[in-house]
C-alpha positions as CSV (number, residue, x, y, z in Angstrom):
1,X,119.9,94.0,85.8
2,X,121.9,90.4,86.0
3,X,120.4,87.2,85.1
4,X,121.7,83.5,86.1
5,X,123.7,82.1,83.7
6,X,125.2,78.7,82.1
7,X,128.3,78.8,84.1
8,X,131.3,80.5,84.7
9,X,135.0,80.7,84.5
10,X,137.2,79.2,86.9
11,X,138.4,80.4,90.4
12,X,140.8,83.2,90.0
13,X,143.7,82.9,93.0
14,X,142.0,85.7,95.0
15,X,139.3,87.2,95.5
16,X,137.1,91.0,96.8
17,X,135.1,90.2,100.5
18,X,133.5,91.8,103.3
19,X,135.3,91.5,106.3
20,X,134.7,92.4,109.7
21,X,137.2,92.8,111.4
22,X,136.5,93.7,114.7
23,X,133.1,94.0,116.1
24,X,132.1,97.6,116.1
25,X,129.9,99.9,114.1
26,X,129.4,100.4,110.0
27,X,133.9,101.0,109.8
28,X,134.0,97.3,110.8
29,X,132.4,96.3,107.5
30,X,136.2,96.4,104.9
31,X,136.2,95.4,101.5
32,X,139.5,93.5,100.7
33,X,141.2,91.4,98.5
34,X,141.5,87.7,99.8
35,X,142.7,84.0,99.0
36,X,139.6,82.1,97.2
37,X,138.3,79.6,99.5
38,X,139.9,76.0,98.8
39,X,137.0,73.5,98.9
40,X,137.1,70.5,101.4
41,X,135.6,67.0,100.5
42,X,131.6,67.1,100.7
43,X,132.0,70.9,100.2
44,X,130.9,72.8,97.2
45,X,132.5,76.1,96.4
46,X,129.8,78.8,95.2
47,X,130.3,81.9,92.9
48,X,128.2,84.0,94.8
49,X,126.0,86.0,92.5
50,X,123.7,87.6,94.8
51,X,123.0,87.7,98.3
52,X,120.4,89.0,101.4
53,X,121.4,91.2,104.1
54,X,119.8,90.2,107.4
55,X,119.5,91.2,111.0
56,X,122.0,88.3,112.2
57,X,125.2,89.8,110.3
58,X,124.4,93.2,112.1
59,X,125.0,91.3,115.3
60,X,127.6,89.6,114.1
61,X,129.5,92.8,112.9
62,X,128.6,94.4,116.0
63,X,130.0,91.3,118.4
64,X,126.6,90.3,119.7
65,X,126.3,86.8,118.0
66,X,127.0,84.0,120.3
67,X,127.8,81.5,116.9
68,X,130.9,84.0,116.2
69,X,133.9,82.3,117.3
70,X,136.8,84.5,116.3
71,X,137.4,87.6,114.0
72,X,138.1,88.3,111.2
73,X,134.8,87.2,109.9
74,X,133.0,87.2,106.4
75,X,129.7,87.4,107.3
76,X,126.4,86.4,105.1
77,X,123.9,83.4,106.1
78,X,122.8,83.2,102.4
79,X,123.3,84.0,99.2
80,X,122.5,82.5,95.3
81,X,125.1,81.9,92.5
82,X,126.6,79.6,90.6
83,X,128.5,76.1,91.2
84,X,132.1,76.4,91.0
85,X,133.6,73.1,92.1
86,X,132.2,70.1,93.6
87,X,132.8,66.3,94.0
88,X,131.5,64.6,91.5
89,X,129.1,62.4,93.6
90,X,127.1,65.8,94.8
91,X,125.3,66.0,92.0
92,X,126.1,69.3,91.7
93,X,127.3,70.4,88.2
94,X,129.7,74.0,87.5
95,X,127.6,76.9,86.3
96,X,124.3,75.0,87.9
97,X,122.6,77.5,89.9
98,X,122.1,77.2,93.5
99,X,121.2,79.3,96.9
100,X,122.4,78.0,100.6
101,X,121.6,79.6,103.7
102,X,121.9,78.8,107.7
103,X,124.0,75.9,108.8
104,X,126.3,78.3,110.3
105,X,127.2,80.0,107.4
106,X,128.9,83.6,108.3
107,X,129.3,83.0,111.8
108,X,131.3,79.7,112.6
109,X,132.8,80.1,108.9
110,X,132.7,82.4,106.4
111,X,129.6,83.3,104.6
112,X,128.4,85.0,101.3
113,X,129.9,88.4,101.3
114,X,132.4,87.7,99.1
115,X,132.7,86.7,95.3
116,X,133.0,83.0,96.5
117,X,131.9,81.0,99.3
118,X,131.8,77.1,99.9
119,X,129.6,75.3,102.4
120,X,128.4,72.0,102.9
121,X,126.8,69.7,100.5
122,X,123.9,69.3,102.0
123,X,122.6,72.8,102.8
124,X,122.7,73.5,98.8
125,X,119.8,73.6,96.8
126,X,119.8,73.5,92.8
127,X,117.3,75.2,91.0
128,X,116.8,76.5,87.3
129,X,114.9,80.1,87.2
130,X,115.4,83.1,84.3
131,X,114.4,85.4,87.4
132,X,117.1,87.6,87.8
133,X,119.3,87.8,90.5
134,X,118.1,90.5,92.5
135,X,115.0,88.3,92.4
136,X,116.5,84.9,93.4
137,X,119.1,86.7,95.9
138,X,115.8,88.1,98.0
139,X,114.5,84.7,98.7
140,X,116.6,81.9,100.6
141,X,116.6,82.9,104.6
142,X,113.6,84.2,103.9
143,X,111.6,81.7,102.4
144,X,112.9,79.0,104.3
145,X,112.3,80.4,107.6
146,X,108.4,81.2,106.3
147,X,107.6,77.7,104.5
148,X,109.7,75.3,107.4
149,X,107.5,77.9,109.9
150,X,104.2,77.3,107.9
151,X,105.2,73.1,107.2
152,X,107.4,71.7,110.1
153,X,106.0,74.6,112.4
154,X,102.3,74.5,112.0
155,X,101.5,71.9,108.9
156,X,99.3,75.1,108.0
157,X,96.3,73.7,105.2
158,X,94.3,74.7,102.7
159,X,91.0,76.7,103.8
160,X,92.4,77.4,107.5
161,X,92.9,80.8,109.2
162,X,96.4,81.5,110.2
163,X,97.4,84.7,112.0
164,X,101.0,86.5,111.4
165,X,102.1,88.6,114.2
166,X,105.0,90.7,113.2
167,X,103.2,90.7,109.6
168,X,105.6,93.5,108.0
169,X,108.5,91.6,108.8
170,X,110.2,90.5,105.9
171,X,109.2,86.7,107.0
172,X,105.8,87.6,107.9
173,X,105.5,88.8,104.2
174,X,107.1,86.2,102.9
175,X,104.7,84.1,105.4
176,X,101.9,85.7,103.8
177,X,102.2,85.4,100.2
178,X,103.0,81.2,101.0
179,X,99.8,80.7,103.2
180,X,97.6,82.4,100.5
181,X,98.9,80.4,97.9
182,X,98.3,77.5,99.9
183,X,95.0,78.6,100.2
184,X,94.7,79.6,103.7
185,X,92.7,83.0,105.1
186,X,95.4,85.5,106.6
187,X,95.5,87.8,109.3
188,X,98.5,90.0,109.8
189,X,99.6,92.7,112.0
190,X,101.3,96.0,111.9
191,X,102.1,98.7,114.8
192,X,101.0,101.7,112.1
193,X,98.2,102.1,110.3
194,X,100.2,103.3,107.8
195,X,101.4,100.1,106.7
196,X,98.5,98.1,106.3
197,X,98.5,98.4,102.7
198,X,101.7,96.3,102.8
199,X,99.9,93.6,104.1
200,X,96.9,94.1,101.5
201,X,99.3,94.1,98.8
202,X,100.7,90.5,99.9
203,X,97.8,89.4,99.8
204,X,97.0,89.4,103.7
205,X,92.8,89.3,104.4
206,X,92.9,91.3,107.7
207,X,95.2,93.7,108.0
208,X,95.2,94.2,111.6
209,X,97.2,97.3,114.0
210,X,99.3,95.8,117.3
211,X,98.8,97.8,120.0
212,X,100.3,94.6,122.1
213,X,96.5,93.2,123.3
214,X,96.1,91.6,119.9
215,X,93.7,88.4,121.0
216,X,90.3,90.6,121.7
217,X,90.4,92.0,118.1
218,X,91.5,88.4,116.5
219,X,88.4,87.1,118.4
220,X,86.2,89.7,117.0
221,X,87.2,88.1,113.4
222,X,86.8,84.2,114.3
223,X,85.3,84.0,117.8
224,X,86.5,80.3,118.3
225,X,90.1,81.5,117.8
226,X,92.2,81.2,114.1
227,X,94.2,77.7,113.7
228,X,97.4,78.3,113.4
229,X,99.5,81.6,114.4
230,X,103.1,82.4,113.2
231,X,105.1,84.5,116.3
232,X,107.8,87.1,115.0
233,X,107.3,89.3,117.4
234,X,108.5,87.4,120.8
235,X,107.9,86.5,124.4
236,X,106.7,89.9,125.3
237,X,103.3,89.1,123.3
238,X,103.4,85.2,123.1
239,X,100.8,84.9,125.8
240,X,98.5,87.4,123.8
241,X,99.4,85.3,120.7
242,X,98.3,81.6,122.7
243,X,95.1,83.5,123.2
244,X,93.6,83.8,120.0
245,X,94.1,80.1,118.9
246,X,91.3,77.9,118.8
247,X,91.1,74.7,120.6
248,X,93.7,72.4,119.3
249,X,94.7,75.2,117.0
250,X,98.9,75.8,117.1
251,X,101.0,79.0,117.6
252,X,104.9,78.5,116.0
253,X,107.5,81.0,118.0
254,X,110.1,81.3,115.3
255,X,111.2,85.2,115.8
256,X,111.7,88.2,118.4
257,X,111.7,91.1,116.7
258,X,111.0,92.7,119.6
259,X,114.0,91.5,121.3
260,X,113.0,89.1,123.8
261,X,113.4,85.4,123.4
262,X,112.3,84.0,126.7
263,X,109.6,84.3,129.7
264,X,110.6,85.0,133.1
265,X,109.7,82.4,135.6
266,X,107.6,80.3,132.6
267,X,105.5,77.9,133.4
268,X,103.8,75.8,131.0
269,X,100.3,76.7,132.3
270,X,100.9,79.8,130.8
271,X,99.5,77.5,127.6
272,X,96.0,78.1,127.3
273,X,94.4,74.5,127.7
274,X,94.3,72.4,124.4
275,X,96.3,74.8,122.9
276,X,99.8,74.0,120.8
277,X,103.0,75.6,121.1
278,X,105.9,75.0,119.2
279,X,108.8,76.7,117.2
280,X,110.8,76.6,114.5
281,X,114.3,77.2,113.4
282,X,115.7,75.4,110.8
283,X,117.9,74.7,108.0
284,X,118.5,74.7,104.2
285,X,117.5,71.0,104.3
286,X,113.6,72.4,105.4
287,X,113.2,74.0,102.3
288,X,112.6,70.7,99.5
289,X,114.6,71.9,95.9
290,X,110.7,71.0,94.2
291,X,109.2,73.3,96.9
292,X,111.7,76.1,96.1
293,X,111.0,75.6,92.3
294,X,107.2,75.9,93.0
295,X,107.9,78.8,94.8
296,X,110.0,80.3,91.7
297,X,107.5,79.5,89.6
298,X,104.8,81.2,91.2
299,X,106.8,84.4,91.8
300,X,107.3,83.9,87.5
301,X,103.6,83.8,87.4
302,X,103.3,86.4,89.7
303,X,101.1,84.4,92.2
304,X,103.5,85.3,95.0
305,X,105.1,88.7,95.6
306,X,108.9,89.0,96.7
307,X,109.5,92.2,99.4
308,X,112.6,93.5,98.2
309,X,113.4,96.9,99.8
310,X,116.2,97.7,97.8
311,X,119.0,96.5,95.2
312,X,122.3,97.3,96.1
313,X,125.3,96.6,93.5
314,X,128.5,96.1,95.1
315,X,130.6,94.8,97.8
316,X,131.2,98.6,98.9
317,X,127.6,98.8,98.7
318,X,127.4,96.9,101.8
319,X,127.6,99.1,104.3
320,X,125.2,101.2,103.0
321,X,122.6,98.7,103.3
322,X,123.2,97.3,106.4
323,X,123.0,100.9,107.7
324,X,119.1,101.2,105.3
325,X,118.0,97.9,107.4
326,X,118.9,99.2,110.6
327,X,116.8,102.6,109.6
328,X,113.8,100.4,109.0
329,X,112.5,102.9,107.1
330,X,112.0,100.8,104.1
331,X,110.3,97.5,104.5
332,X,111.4,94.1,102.9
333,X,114.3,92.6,102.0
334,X,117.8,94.3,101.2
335,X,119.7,92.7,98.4
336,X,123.3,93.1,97.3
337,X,124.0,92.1,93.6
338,X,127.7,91.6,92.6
339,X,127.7,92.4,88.9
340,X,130.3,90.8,87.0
């Protein structure tokens, strides 16, 4: 197992990626040799040490992503490392370690799957852990998404009741782990019984089983409705989600993991009265460097619990677990580690 280091050695002239290079199925995904990326003014150039696979580079290999403007494509909307280069303004320094995510990254230019990546300035955040990379690689989409959801999405606070539908999702567990640490009482769901220890084990109070009418059973819990609900499911069970929200209480939409992402003929009196909907989808810039150090710090203290599915070492391990995330069989996050 890898662990960040001091820095590294300079940019070699070329260097191994993932490329896709036409949509299609797992055979898109080739491992080749290509030029390093040059880095442009406000650009830093990463040496990527680790990196997350995620739903959106499935699309993206298979041609469904709207961001994706022409192939050949390295995909990867995340990943941790290393500084390479950077102007000397950033204050950025080589070898300090970093993670970026979103902001485009994979889809309107090349992402993470590669040895070296360079993105803007601004959607870098330092940070100084001895978690090792598996670890650190695990956490940037995914924790971003949860705490800007849980912050910008729902100001979530300490001693409220928040309800996570879609709770097995790697965000919802992510979601989870945050809320409890904040101090807030959880309620997540699941479509199996089966997996209801998942949610014990992040820390979630009421496990809870989806069968799609989800507001009667929330109600049974806290009759006046929770405060604050995180949607990861979608519009098919929004309006069931609206319904167990208190008065003045908020629901965030910030995921379909069921696939649909808008409501036929929608009208806003769908909303039941007093009630708050909003949604979230932001950037590397929602996720403060202090609040991502806390959040290292607590997974160092073992406070919060990181869902990693399974480590995978290796560009040519790629396919292989972009194939285990579209099984779904194993929950929480898949992480590729490039060993040096």
């Amino acid at each position: 197992m890898s662990h960040p280091t001091a820095a590294d050695a300079a940019a070699p002239a070329t260097m191994r990626a993932v490329i896709v290079t036409h949509p299609g199925g797992l055979d898109a995904l080739q491992v080749k040799d290509v030029p390093v990326p040059a880095r442009r003014p406000g650009w830093v150039r990463i040496k990527v040490k680790a990196f997350g696979v995620n739903e959106s580079e499935v699309t993206t290999r298979k041609g469904e992503s709207d961001a994706v403007v022409t192939y050949p494509r390295i995909p990867g909307i995340e990943g941790v490392g290393t500084v390479d280069e950077a102007d000397e303004d950033s204050g950025l320094r080589p070898g300090q370690q970093v993670a970026t995510m979103m902001g485009g990254m994979g889809r309107a230019y090349d992402g993470a799957y590669a040895q070296y990546v360079t993105v803007p300035a601004g959607q870098v955040i330092p940070f100084d852990t001895s978690l090792p990379w598996d670890v650190v690689g695990a956490l940037p989409e995914m924790f971003q998404t949860a705490y800007g959801s849980l912050t910008r999405g729902l100001d979530l606070e300490a001693g409220q009741t928040l309800l996570i539908r879609g709770g097995t999702s790697t965000v919802g567990l992510s979601a989870a782990t945050l809320a409890k640490d904040l101090g807030a009482t959880v309620i997540a769901t699941t479509r199996s019984e089966a997996r209801a220890g998942e949610l014990r084990a992040a820390g979630v109070d009421h496990p809870l089983v989806d069968n799609g009418a989800l507001a009667d059973q929330v109600r049974e819990l806290f009759p006046d409705g929770v405060d604050a609900a995180l949607e990861l499911v979608g519009c098919s069970v929004l309006a069931d989600t609206l319904r167990t929200v208190r008065l003045h209480g908020t629901v965030c939409f910030t995921g379909a993991l069921a696939g649909q992402w808008s409501i036929p003929d929608f009208t806003p009196f769908m909303i039941p009265f007093g009630v708050r909907l909003t949604s979230y989808g932001g950037q590397a810039a929602d996720l403060p460097a202090d609040a991502f150090a806390h959040q290292l710090q607590a997974i160092a203290e073992g406070r919060l619990l990181v869902p990693v599915a399974k480590v995978y070492h290796g560009l040519e391990e790629v396919r292989d677990a972009q194939a285990d995330l579209e099984s779904g069989a194993t929950p929480g996050k898949h992480v590729v580690v490039l060993d040096d």
